[in-house]
GUSETOR-328439 format. One record per residue (C-alpha): residue number from 1; residue in three letters; x, y, z. Coordinates in Angstrom, 2 decimals. Example, Ala and Ser with C-alpha at 12.3 -4.5 7.8 and 13.67 -1.06 7.14 Angstrom:
REM GUSETOR-328439
(r 1; ALA; (12.30; -4.50; 7.80))
(r 2; SER; (13.67; -1.06; 7.14))
***
This chain:
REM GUSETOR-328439
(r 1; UNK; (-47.30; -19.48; 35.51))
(r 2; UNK; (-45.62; -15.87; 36.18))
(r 3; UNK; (-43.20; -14.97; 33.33))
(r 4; UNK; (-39.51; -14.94; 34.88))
(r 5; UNK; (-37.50; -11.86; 34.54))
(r 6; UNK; (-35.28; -11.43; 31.79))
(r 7; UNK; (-31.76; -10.86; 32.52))
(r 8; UNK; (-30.39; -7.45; 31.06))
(r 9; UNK; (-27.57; -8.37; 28.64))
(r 10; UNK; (-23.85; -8.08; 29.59))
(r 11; UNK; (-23.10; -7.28; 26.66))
(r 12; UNK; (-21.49; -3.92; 26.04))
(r 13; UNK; (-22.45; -1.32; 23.14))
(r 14; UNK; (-20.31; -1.73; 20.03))
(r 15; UNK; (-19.03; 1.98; 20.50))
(r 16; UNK; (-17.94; 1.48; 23.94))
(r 17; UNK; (-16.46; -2.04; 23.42))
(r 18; UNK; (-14.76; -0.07; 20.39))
(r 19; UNK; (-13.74; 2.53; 22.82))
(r 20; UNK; (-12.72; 0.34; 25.50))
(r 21; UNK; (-10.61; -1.98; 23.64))
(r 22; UNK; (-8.78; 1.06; 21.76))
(r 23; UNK; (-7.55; 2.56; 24.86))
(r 24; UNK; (-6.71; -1.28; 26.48))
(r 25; UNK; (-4.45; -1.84; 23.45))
(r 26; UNK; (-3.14; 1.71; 23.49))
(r 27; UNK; (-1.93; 1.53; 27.17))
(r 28; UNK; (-0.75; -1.92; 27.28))
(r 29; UNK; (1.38; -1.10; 23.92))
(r 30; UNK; (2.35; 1.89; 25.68))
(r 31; UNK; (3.65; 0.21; 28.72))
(r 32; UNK; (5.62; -2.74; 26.69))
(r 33; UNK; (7.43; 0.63; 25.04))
(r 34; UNK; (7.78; 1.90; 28.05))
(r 35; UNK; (9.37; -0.74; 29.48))
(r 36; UNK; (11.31; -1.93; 26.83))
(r 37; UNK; (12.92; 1.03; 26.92))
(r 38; UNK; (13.68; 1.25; 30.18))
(r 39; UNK; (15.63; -2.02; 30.01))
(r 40; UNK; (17.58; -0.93; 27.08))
(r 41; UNK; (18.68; 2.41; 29.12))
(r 42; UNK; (19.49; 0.26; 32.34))
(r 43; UNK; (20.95; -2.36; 30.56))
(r 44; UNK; (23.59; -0.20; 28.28))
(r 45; UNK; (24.43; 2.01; 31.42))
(r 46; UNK; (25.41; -1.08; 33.64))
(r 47; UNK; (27.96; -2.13; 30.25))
(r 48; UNK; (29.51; 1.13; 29.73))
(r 49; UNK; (32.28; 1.17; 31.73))
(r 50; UNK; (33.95; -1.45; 29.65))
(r 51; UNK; (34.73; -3.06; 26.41))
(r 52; UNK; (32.67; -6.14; 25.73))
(r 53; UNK; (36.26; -8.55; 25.71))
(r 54; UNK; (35.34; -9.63; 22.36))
(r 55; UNK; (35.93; -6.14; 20.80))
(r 56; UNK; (38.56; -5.24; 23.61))
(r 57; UNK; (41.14; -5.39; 21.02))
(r 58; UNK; (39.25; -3.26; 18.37))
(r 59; UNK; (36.99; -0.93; 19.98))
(r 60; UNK; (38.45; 1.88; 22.09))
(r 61; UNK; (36.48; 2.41; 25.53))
(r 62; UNK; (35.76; 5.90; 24.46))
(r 63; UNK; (34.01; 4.48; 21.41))
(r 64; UNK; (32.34; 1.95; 23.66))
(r 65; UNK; (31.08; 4.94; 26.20))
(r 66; UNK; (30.15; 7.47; 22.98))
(r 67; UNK; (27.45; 4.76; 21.55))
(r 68; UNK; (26.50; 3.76; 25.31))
(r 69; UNK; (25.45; 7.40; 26.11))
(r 70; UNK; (24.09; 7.93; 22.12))
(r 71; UNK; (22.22; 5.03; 22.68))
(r 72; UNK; (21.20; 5.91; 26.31))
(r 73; UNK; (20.06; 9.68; 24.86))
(r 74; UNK; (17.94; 8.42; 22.00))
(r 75; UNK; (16.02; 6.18; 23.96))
(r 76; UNK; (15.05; 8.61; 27.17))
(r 77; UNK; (13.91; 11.27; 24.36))
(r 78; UNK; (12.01; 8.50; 22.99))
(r 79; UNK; (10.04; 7.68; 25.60))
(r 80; UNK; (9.15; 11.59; 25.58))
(r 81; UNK; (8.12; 10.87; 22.11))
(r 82; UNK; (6.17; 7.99; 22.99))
(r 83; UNK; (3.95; 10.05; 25.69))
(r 84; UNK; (3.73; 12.87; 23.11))
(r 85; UNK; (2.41; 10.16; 20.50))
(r 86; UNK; (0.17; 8.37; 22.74))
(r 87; UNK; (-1.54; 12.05; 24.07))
(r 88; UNK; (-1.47; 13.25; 20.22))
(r 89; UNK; (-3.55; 9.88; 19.31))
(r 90; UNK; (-6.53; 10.32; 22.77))
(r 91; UNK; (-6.58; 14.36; 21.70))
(r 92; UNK; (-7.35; 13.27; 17.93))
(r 93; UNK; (-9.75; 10.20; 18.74))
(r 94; UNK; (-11.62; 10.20; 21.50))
(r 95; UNK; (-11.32; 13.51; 22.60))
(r 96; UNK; (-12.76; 14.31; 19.47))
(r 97; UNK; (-10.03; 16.80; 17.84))
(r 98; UNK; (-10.69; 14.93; 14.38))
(r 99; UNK; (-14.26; 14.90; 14.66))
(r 100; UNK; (-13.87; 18.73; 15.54))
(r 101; UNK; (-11.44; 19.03; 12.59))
(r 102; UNK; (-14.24; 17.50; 10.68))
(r 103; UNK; (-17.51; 19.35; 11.28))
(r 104; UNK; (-15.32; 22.69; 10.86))
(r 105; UNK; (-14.22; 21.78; 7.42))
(r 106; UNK; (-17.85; 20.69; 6.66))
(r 107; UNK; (-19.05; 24.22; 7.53))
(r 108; UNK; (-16.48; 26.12; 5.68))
(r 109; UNK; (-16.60; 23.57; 2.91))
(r 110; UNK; (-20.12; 21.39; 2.40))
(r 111; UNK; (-19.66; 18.25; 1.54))
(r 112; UNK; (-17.94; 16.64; -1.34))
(r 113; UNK; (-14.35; 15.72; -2.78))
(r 114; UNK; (-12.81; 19.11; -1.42))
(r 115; UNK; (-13.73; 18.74; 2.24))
(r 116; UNK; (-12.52; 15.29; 1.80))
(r 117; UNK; (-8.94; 16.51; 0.62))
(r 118; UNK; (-8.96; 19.36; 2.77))
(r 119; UNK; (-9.65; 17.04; 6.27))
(r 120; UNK; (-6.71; 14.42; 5.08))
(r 121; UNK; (-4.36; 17.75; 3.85))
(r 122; UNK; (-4.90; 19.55; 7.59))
(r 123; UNK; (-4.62; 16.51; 9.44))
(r 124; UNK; (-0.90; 15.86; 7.29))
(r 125; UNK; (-0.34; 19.54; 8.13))
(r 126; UNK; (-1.03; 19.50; 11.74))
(r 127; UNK; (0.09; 16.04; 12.62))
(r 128; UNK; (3.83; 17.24; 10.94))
(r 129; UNK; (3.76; 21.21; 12.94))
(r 130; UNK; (3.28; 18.97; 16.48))
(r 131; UNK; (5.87; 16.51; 15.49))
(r 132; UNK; (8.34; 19.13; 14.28))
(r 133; UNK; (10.14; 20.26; 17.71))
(r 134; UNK; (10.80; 16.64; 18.30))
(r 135; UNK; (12.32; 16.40; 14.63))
(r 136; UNK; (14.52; 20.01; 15.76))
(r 137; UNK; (15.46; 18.58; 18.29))
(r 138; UNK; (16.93; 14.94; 17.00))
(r 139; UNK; (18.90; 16.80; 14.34))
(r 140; UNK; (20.37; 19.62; 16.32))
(r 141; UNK; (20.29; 18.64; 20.05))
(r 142; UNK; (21.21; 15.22; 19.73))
(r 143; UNK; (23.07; 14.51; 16.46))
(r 144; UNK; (24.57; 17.23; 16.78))
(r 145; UNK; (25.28; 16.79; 19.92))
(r 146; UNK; (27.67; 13.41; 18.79))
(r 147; UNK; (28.99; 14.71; 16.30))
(r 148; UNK; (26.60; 13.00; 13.45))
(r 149; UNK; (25.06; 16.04; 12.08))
(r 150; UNK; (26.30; 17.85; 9.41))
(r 151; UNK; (22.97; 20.31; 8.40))
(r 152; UNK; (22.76; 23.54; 8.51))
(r 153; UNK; (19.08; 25.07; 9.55))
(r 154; UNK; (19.35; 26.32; 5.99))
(r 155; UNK; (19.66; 22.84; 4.14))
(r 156; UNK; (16.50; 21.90; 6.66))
(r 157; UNK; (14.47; 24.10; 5.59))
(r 158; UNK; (15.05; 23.39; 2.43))
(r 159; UNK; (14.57; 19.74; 2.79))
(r 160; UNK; (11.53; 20.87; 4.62))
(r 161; UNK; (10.13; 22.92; 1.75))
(r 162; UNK; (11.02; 20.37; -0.91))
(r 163; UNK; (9.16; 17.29; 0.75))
(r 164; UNK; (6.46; 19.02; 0.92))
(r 165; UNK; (5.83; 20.15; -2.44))
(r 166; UNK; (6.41; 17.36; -3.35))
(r 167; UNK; (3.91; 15.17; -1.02))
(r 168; UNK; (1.08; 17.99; -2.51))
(r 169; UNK; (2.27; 17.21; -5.66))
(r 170; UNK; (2.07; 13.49; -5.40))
(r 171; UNK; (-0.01; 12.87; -2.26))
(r 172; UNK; (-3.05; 15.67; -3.63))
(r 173; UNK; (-4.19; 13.65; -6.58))
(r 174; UNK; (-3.13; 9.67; -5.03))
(r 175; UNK; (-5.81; 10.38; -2.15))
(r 176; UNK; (-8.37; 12.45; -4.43))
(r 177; UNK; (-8.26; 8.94; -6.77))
(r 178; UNK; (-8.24; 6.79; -3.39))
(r 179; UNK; (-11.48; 8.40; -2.21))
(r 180; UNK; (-13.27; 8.71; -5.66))
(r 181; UNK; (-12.54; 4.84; -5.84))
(r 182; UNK; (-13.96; 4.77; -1.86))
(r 183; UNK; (-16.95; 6.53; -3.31))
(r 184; UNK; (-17.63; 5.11; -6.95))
(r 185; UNK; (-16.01; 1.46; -7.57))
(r 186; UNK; (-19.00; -0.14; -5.57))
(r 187; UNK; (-18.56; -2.70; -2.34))
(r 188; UNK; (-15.18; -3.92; -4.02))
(r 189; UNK; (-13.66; -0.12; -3.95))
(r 190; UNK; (-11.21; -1.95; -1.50))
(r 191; UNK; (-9.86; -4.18; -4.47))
(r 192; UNK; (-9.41; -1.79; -6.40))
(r 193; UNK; (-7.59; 0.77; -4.44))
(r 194; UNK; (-5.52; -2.00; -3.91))
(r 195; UNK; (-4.79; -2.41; -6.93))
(r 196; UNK; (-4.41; 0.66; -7.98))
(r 197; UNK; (-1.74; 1.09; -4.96))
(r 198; UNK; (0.62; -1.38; -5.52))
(r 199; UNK; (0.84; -0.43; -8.97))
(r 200; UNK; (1.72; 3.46; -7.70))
(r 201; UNK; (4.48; 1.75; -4.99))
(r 202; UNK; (6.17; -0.42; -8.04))
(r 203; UNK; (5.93; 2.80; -9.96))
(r 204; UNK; (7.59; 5.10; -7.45))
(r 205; UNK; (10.51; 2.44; -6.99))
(r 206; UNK; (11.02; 3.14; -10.67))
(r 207; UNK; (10.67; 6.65; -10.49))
(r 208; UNK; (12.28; 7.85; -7.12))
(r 209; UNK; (15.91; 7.18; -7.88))
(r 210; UNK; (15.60; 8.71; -11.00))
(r 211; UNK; (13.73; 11.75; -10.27))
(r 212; UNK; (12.82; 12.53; -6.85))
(r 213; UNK; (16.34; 11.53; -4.80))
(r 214; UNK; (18.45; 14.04; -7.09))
(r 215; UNK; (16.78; 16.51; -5.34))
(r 216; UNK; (18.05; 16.15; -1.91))
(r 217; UNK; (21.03; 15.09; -2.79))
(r 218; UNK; (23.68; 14.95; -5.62))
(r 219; UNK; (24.44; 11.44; -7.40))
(r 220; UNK; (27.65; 11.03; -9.26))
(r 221; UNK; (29.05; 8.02; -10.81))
(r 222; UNK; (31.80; 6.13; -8.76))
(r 223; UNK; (34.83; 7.36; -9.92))
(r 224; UNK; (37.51; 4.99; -8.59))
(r 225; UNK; (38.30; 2.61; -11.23))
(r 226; UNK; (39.91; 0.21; -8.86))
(r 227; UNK; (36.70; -0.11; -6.94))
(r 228; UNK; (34.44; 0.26; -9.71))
(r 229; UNK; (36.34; -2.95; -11.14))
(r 230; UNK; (36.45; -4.58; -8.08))
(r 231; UNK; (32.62; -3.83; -7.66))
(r 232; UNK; (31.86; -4.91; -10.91))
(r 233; UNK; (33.19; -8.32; -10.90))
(r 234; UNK; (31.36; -9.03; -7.83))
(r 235; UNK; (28.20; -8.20; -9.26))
(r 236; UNK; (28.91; -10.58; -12.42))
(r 237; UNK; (30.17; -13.28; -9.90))
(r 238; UNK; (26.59; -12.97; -8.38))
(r 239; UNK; (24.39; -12.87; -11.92))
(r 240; UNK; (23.31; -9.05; -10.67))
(r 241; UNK; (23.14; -6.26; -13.31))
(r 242; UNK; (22.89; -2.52; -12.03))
(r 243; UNK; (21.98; 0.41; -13.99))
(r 244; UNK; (24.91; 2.34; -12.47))
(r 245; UNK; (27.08; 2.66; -9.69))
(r 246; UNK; (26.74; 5.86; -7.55))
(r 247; UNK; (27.91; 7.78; -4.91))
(r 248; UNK; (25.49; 10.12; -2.86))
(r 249; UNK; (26.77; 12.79; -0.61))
(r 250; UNK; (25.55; 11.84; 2.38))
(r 251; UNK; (28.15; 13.32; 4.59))
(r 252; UNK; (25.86; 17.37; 3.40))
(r 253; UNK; (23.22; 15.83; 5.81))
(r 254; UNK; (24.97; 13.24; 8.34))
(r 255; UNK; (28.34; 11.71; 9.25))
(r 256; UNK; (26.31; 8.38; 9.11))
(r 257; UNK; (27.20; 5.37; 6.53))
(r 258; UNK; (25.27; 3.32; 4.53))
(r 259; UNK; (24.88; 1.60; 1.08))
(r 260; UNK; (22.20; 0.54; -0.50))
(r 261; UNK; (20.00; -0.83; -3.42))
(r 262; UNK; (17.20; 1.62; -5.04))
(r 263; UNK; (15.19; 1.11; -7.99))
(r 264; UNK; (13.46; -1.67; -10.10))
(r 265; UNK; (14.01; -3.91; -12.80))
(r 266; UNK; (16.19; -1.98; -14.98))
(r 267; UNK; (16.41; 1.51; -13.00))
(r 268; UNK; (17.95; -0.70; -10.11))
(r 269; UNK; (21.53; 1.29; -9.22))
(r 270; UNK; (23.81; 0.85; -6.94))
(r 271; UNK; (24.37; 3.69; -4.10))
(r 272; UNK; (27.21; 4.46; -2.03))
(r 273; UNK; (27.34; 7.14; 0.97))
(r 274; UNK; (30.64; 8.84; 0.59))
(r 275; UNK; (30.90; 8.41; 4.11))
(r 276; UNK; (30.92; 5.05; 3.66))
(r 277; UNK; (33.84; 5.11; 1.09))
(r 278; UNK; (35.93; 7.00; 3.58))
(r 279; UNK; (35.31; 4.70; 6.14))
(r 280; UNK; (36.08; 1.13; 4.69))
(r 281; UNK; (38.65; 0.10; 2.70))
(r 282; UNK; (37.98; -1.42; -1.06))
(r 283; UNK; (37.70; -4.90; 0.18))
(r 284; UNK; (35.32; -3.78; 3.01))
(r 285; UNK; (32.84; -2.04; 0.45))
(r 286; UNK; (32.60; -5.26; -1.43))
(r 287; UNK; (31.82; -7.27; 0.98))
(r 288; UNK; (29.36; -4.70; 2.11))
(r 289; UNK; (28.07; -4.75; -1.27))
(r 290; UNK; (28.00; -8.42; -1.35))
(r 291; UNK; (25.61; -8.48; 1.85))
(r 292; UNK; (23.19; -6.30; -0.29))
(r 293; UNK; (23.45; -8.58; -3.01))
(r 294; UNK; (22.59; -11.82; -0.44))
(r 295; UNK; (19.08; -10.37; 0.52))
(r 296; UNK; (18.74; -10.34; -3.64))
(r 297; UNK; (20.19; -13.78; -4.18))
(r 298; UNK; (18.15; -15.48; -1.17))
(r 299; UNK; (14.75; -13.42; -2.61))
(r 300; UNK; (14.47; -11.46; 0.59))
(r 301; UNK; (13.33; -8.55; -1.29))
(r 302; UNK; (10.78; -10.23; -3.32))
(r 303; UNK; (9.40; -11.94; -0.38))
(r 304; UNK; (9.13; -8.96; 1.77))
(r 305; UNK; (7.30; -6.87; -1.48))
(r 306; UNK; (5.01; -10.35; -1.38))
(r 307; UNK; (3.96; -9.74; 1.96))
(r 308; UNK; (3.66; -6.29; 2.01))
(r 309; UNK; (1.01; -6.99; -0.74))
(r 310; UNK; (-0.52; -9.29; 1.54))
(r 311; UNK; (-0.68; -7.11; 4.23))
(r 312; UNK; (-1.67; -4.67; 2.47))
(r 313; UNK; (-4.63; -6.27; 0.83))
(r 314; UNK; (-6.14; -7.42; 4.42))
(r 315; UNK; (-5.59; -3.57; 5.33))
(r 316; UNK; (-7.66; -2.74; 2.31))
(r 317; UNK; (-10.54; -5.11; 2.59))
(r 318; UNK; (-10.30; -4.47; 6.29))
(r 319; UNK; (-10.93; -0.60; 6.13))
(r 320; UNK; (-13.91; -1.58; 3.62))
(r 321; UNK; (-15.44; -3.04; 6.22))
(r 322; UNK; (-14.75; -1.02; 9.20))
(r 323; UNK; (-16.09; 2.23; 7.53))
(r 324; UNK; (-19.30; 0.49; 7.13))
(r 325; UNK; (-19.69; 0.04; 10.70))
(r 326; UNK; (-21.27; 3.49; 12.92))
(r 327; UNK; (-19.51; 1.92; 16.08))
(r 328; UNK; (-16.09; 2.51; 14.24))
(r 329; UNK; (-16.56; 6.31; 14.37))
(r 330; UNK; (-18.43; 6.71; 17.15))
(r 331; UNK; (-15.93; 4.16; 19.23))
(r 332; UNK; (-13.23; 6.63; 18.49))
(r 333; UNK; (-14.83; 9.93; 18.97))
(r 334; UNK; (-16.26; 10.79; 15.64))
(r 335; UNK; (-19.33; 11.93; 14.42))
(r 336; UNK; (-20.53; 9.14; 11.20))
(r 337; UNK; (-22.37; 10.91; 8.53))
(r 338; UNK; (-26.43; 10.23; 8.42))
(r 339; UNK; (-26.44; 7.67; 6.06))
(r 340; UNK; (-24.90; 5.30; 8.88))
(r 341; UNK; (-27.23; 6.06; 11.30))
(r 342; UNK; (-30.30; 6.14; 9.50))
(r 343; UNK; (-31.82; 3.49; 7.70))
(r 344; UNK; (-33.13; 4.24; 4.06))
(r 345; UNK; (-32.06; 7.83; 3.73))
(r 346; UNK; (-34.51; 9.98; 1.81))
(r 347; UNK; (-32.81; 11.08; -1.29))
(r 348; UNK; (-33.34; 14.44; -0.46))
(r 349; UNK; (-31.18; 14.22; 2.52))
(r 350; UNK; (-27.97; 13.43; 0.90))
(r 351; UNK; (-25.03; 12.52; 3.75))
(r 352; UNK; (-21.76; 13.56; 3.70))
(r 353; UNK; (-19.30; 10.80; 2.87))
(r 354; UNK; (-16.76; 8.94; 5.81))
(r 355; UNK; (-14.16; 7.99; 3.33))
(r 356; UNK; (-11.55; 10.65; 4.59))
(r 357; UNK; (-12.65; 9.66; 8.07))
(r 358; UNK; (-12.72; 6.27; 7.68))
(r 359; UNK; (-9.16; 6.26; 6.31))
(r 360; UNK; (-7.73; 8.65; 9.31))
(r 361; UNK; (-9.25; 6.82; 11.39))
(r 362; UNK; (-7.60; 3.45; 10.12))
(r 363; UNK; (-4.20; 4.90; 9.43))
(r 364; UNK; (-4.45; 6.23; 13.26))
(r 365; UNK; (-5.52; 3.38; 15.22))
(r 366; UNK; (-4.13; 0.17; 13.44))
(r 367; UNK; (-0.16; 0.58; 14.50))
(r 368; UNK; (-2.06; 0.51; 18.42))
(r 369; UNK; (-3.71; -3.22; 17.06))
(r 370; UNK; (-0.43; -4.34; 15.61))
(r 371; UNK; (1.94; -3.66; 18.14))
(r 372; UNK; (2.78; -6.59; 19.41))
(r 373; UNK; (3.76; -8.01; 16.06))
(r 374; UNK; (6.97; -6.22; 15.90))
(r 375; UNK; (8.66; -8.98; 17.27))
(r 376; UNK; (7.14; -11.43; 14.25))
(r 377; UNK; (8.55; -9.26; 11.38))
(r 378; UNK; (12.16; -8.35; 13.65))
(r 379; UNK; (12.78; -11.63; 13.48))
(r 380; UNK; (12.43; -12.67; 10.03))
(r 381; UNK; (14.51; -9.67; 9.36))
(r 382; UNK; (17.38; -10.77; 11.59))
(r 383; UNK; (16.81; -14.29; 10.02))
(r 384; UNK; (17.31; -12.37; 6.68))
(r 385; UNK; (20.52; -10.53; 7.64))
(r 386; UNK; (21.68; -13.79; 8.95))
(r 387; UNK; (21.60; -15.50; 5.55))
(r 388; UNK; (22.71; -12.13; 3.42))
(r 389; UNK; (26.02; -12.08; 5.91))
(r 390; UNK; (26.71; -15.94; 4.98))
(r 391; UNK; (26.26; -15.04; 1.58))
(r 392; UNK; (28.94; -11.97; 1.44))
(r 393; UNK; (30.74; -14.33; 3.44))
(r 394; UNK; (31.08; -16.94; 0.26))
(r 395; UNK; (31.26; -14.46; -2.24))
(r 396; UNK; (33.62; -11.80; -0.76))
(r 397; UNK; (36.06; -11.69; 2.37))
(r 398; UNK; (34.39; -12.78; 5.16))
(r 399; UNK; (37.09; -11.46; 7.71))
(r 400; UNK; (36.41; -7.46; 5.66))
(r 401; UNK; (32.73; -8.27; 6.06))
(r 402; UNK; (33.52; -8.68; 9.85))
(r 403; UNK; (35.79; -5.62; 9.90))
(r 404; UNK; (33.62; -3.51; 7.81))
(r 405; UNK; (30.85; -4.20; 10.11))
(r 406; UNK; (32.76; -3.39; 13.05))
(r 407; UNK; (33.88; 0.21; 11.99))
(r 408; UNK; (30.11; 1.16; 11.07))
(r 409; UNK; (29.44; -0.34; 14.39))
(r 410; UNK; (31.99; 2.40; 15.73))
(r 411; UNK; (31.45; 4.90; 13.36))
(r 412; UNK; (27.87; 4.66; 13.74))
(r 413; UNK; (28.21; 4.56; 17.25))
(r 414; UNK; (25.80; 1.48; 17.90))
(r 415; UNK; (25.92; 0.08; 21.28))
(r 416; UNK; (27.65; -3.30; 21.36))
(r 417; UNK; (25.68; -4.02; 24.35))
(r 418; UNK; (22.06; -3.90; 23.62))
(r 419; UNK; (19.30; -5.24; 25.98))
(r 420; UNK; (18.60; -8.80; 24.84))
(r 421; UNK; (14.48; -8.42; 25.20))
(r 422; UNK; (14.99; -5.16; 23.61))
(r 423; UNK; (16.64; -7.07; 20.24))
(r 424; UNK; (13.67; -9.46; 20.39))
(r 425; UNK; (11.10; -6.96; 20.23))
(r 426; UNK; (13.30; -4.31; 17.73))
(r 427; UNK; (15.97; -4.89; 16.28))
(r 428; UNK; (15.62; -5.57; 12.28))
(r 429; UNK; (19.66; -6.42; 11.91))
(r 430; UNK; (21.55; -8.58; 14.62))
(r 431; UNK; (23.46; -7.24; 17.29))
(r 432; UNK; (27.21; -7.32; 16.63))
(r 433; UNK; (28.31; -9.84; 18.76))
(r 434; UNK; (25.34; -12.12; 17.09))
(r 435; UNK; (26.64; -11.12; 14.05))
(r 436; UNK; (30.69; -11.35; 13.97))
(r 437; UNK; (30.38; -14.67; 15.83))
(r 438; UNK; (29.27; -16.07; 12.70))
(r 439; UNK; (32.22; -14.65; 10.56))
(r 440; UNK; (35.65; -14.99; 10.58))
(r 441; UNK; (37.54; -12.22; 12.19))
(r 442; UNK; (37.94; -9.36; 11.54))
(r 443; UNK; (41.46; -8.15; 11.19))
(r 444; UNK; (41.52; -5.40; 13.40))
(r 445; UNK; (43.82; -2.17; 13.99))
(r 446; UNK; (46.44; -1.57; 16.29))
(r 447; UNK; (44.62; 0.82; 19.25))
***
């Protein structure tokens, strides 16, 4: 009996499938952004030529039309950023600018820890030059533009210079331990680095208020006793104890406001924009204050560090995998060293390691794989912000909490009227008229 033909298999090549489904993900992402956007532009346009009637009698129309177009500018430049992103990510990955990158760096360099350092140092350096007219132009086009910035190029330069020593300084020797524990700590390297990185991140929320905020920007103890009373007895009202309570000069940088919580365990402190202070009267700061203190009461932070160690543990024992497998590099345009491509290497023909590549290539193309789970984790923050307002709410003046929120709102100038689908998929806080329907009102000035 004649032997029937075999059917070729269907099946594609592990590279290509790799290939195929990075640039599936990567467009379809692209066009939910895209369009997401676009509703959020269309959308706030069709609302600005009036006051949402619930804030008729506390928002002025030009303060409705200044965050309409604000709003309306950031989110056309973004979708320039998007399309500068998206080209940035083919030119690195499957048009083979990090595998270029890569081979020059192992001619200048051989192989070992320095070429290592060296690819994940130039790739820093030229991601940041490409993404630096876009950063030029946020700060002194568009903020500047409303009114909201307050550097000169001077101070950004400065900033500039400063982050970066100090991401050598730090960054250097974290990623030369990261990829000697890629290298040495055996098939459970990924453990370990985990380890070894939540440590550094509970470390750093220890360290960075102390020593690395001061020197952006100056700290000084709140000075009004009234407040620092009023602020106080709050904070024993809620069983919360604060190293100190500060106020940063915010306004150097940005007319923006903002408070928040920094620190850990005992080096928690309490920091106030002096913006802010200018902004709100004392009864509006506390119950500002008090909000912060409802994401600490209702364990949001806790839970949140709990799942970033979560996440960040699958990342970890995901990458150990991936950079095991050739069809990872060569899926996304990248040349694997020998000893993935050839069984039972000769010891004479030592290969150069993937770990740098392996962890460029992971940082690059998970964001495209985890998109769509923006909406997830936007939720359970607007759940959050939900149960931190109640809080405040009980604890403070509901009705300043309200009225506080609705100057930021102003001051701020964030749109009242945001595109619903857009919230869904965004928005980490609630929009306001989600938000002050759950308060008391506010009491409101006299327009």
């Amino acid at each position: 009996m004649p032997e029937m033909p075999v059917a070729p298999s269907a099946s594609l090549p592990p590279s290509l499938a790799m290939t195929l489904a990075f640039i599936v993900a990567l467009v379809l992402g692209l066009l939910l952004k895209f369009w997401l956007a676009s509703r959020q532009i269309r959308h706030v346009a069709r609302q600005r030529s009036a006051v949402p009637n619930a804030f008729a009698q506390g928002i002025t129309l030009q303060a409705h039309q200044k965050a309409a177009d604000y709003t309306i500018v950031k989110a056309r430049f973004s979708l320039l950023e998007m399309a500068l992103g998206a080209a940035m990510l083919i030119g690195w990955t499957v048009l083979g600018g990090l595998d270029a990158l890569n081979q020059w760096l192992l001619a200048s360099l051989g192989a070992g820890m320095a070429q290592q350092l060296a690819l994940l140092a130039a790739f820093v350096l030229i991601s940041s030059l490409i993404d630096l007219p876009a950063t030029l132009y946020q700060t002194f086009v568009i903020e500047q533009r409303f009114g909201f910035n307050q550097m000169t190029l001077r101070l950004w330069l400065g900033d500039l210079l400063k982050s970066t020593l100090i991401g050598a300084l730090i960054g250097l020797p974290i990623a030369a331990l990261m990829l000697w524990l890629m290298g040495a700590a055996g098939a459970l390297w990924w453990l370990w680095a985990w380890a070894f990185w939540m440590g550094f991140n509970l470390l750093l929320m220890v360290v960075y208020p102390t020593f690395i905020a001061p020197l952006f920007n100056k700290f000084q103890p709140l000075e009004d006793e009234s407040l620092k009373a009023r602020v106080t007895a709050l904070m024993q009202r809620c069983g919360f104890a604060a190293k100190g309570l500060f106020v940063m000069d915010g306004s150097r940088r940005s007319a923006h406001a903002n408070a928040y919580f920094t620190g850990f365990g005992a080096a928690k402190r309490v920091v106030f924009y002096d913006t802010l202070l200018r902004q709100l009267s004392p009864g509006e700061v506390e119950a500002v204050l008090a909000h912060e203190l409802g994401h600490f009461k209702h364990r949001h932070i806790v839970r949140r560090m709990v799942l970033l160690f979560a996440l960040s543990l699958a990342g970890f024992a995901l990458l150990g995998w991936l950079m095991l497998q050739p069809w990872f590099y060569s899926g996304l345009g990248v040349r694997p060293s020998l000893s993935l491509l050839v069984a039972n290497l000769p010891a004479s023909m030592p290969a150069e390691p993937n770990n740098a590549l392996a962890l460029v290539l992971f940082l690059l193309v998970v964001p495209v794989f985890t998109v769509f789970l923006g909406p997830l984790f936007a939720s359970l923050s607007r759940r959050d912000e939900f149960q931190a307002d109640a809080y405040a709410a009980a604890q403070a003046d509901g009705g300043d909490l309200a009225s506080a929120l609705l100057k930021l709102y102003q001051d701020n100038a964030a749109t009242l009227t945001p595109d619903p689908v857009y919230v869904q998929f965004y928005y980490s806080h609630p929009p306001a008229n989600e938000r002050l329907a759950r308060l008391p009102a506010p009491t409101l000035p006299d327009l």
